[in-house]
N, C-alpha and C positions, 0 to 999 in steps of 0.2 A: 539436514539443512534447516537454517533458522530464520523465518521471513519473518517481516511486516507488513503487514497489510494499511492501507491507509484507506481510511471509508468503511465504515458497515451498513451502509444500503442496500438493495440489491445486488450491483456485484460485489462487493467485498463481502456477504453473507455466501452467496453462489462460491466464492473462491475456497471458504471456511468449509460449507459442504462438501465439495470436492478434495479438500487438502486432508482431512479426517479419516480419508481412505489411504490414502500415501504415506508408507510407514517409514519414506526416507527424508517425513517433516518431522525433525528432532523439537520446532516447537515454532510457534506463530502467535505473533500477537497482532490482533486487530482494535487499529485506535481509529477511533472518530471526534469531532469536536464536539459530539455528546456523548460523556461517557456512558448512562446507560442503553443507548443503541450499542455502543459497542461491548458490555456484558450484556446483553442479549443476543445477539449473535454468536456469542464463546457460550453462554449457557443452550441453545438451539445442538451445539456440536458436542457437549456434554464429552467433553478430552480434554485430559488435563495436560495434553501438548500446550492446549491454546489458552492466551490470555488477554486481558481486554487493558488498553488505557485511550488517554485523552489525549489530542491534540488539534489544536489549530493550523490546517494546512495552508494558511495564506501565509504565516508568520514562520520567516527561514530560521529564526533562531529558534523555535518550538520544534520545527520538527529535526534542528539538529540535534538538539538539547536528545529528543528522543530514540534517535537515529547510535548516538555514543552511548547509552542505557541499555535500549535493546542489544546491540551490534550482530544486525542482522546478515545473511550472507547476500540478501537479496530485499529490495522493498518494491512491493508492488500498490502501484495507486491505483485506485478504485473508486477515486472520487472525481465531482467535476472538470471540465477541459480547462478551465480557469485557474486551477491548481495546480497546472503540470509545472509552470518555471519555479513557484520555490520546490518543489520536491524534487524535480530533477537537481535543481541546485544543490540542494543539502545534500543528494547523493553523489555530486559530484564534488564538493566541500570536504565531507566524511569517507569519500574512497568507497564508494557503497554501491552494487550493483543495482540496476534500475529496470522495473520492467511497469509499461503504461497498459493500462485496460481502459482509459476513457480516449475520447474519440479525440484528435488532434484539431488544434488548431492552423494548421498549416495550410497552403494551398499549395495543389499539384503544379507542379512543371506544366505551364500548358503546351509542350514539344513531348515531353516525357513523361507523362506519370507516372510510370514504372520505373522509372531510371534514376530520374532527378527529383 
């Protein structure tokens, strides 16, 4: 499986941790809007599955531009709540599975929060 990871803060370092064990990552790249947090994080997991670039997640055509480069099976964000609509975007743009690790912005159903 080929992911992207978006963010190398703390969780997108955490996710680089854990993905280094799992030998059915054929390869991950983790980008940040400063590239060297994000070779730092690829140098920390020392596998040469993983590799680092840059991106600007407020700007939908950056991360699609990166999203058609990589052409990952999955992108998982791992950057701020504030980021979620262009990345969801681009992945819904590109045909790209999308999975969120920061905290939503949304508000619960207040009948349903489990539901709705």
């Amino acid at each position: 499986m080929k992911a992207l990871v978006i963010g190398a803060g703390g969780v997108g370092r955490a996710i680089a941790n854990i993905a280094v064990r799992r030998p059915f990552i054929t390869s991950m790249v983790i980008a940040d809007r400063t590239l060297s947090r994000a070779e730092e994080a690829v140098y920390r997991v020392k596998d040469p599955r993983f590799s680092a670039a840059q991106v600007n997640a407020a700007e939908l055509e950056d991360l699609r531009e990166l999203i058609r480069k990589v052409n990952p099976d999955v992108v998982i964000n791992a950057v701020d709540p504030r980021f979620v609509m262009p990345i969801f975007l681009a992945c819904e743009i590109e045909n790209t599975n999308y999975i969120d690790m920061a905290m939503s912005l949304s508000r619960p159903h207040p009948h349903y929060p489990h539901r709705e």
